[in-house]
C-alpha positions, 0 to 999 in steps of 0.5 A: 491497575495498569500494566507498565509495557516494555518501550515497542513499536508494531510490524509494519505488516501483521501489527506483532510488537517489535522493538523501536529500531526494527519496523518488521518482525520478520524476513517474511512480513518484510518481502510480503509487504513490498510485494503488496506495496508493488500490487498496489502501486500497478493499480493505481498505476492501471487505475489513472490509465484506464481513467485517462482513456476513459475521458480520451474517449469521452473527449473524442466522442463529443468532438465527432458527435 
């Protein structure tokens, strides 16, 4: 036997069910999920400039060597 749910969609940070029209079930879940899109996007940020000094260096070393 199964069980007929109401027509929902998840929070897009805790997973809570919300209806179709709203993508976070609260103010909080909300502002906590930009904060972790921010701390995400600086490190990838930090992750690509610290790959490209890395080869910088390397490239450099190998043309004084």
């Amino acid at each position: 036997m199964s069980v007929r749910l109401p027509e929902h969609d998840h929070c897009k940070f805790c997973g809570d069910p919300v209806p179709f029209e709203q993508a976070y079930c609260s103010e909080d879940c909300y502002w906590n999920d930009q904060a972790k899109n921010r701390k995400e996007k600086r490190n990838n940020i930090i992750f690509v400039a610290l790959t490209a000094a890395s080869v910088a260096a390397i490239a450099i070393a190998g043309i004084l060597l």
